[in-house]
C-alpha positions in Angstrom: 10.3 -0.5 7.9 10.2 -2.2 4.0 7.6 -3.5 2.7 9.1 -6.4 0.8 7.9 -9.6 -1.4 9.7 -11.8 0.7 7.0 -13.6 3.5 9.5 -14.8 5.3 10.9 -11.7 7.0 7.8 -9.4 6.9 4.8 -9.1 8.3 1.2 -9.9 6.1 -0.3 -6.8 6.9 0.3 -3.3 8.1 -2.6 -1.2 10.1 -2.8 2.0 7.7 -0.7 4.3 10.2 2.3 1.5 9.5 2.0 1.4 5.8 2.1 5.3 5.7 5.1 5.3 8.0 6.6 2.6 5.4 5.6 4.6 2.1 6.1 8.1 2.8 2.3 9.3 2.3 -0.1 10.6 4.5 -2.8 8.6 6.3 -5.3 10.9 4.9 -3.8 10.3 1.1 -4.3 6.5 1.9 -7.7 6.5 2.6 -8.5 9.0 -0.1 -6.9 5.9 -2.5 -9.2 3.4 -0.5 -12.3 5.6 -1.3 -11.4 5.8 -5.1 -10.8 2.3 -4.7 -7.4 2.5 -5.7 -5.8 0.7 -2.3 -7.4 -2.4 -1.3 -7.7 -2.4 2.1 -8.9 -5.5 4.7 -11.3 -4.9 7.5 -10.8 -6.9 10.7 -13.3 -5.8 13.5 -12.1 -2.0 13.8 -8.3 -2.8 12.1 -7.7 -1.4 8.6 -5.2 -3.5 7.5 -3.4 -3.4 4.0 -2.4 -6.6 3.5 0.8 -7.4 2.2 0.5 -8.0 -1.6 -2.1 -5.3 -1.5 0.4 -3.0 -0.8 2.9 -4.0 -3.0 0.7 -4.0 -5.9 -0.4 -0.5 -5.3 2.8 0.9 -5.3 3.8 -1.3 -8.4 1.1 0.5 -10.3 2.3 4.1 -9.3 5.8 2.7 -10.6 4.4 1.2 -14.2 2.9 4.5 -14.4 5.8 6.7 -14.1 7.3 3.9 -16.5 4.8 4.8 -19.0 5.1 8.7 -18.8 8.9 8.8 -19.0 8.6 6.6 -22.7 6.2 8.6 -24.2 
């Protein structure tokens, strides 16, 4: 599973054991991020859902980062 910008071939939003399965990291890692308030996350009556451009905007920011260490 990808998690893409293109809407028409993926879902809007991944329950947090699909977007770890997507990522790589721990479910446990996620919701530390949540808590920090680094991963915005979207409550729908018990479903913690990362919603699409949520997702990819996290991970663009872990990205920029390393962008940032590797020029200085």
């Amino acid at each position: 599973m990808s998690i893409e910008q293109n809407p028409s071939k993926h879902r809007m939003a991944y329950r947090m054991h699909e977007f770890a399965a997507a990522t790589g990291l721990s479910r446990s890692f996620l919701y530390m991020e949540v808590k920090a308030g680094k991963l915005k996350v979207t409550k729908i009556g018990r479903a913690t859902l990362v919603l699409r451009d949520d997702g990819v905007r996290y991970l663009e920011k872990y990205r920029n980062a390393q962008v940032e260490e590797e020029e200085v």
